[in-house]
C-alpha positions as CSV (number, residue, x, y, z in Angstrom):
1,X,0.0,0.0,0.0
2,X,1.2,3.6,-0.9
3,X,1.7,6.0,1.7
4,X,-0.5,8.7,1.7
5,X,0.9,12.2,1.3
6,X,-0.3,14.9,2.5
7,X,-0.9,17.8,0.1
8,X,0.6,21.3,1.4
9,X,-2.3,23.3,0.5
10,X,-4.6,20.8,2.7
11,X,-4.6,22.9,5.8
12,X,-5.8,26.0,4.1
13,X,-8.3,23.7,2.2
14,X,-9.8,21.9,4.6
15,X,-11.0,25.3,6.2
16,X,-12.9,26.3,2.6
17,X,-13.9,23.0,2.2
18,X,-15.7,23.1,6.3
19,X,-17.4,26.5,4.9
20,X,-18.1,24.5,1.4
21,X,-20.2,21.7,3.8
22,X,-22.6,24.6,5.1
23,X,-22.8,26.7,2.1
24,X,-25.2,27.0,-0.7
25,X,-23.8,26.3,-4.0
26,X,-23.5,30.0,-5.3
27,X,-21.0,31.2,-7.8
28,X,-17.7,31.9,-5.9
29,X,-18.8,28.2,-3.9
30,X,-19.2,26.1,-7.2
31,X,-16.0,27.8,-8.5
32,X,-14.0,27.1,-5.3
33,X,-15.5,23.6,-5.2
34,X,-14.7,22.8,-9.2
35,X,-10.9,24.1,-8.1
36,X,-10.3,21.6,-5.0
37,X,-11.9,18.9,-7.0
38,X,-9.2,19.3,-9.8
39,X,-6.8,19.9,-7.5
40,X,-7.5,16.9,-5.3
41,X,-7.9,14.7,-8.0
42,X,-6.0,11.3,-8.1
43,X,-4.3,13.1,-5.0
44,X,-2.9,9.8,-2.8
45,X,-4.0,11.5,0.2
46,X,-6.2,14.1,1.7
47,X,-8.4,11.3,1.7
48,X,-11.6,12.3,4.1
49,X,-10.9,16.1,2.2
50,X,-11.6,14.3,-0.7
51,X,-14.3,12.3,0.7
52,X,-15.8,15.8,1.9
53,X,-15.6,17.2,-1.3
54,X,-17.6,14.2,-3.1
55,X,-20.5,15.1,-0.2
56,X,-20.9,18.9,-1.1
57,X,-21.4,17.6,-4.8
58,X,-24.0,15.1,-3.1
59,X,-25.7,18.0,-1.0
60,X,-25.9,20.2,-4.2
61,X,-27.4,17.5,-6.0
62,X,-24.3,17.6,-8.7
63,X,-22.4,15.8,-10.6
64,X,-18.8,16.3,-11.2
65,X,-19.6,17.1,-15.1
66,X,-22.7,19.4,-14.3
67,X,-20.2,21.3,-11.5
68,X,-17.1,21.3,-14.3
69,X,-20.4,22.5,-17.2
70,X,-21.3,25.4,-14.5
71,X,-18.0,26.4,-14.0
72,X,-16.9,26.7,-17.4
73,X,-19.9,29.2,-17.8
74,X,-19.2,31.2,-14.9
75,X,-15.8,31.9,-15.8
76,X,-16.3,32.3,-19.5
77,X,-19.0,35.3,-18.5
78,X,-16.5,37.0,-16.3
79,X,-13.7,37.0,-13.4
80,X,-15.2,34.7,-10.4
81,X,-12.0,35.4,-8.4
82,X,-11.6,38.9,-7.6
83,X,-9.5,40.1,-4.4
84,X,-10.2,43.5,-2.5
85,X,-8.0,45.4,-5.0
86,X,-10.2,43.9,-8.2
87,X,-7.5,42.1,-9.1
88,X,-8.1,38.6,-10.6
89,X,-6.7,36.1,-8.4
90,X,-6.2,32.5,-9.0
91,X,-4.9,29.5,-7.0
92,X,-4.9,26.4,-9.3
93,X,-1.7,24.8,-7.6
């Protein structure tokens, strides 16, 4: 068995992903969720982040392609990520 890593964003992550389990699935959320579910992906750890992440989908009533299809239109009409100075930020590491 492979040892499980542990990602070095995870920390941060897990504290988006806690807000992620009690939020509705708005713009900023389904973006935030699409990210940590590409960024996760095949990951050999993080395992109950993961696991966390596939219930959000479940409480949204999404799939992974319907998330990925919203996504796409949300940032192809405009910046999802914006920081206080309006400048685009992104954080797909």
């Amino acid at each position: 068995m492979a040892q499980e890593q542990k990602h070095p964003q995870e920390k941060g992550d897990r504290l988006i992903v806690n807000e992620l389990l009690v939020a509705e699935p708005e713009p900023r959320n389904l973006a935030e969720l699409a990210r940590l579910r590409i960024r996760y992906c095949n990951f050999p750890g993080a395992r109950q982040l993961s696991q966390d992440l596939d219930l959000i989908l479940e409480q949204w009533q999404l799939t992974e392609e319907e998330l990925f299809e919203q996504t796409r239109q949300l940032h192809h009409k405009g910046k999802v990520y914006r920081s206080a100075s309006n400048e685009e930020q992104q954080d797909w590491t």
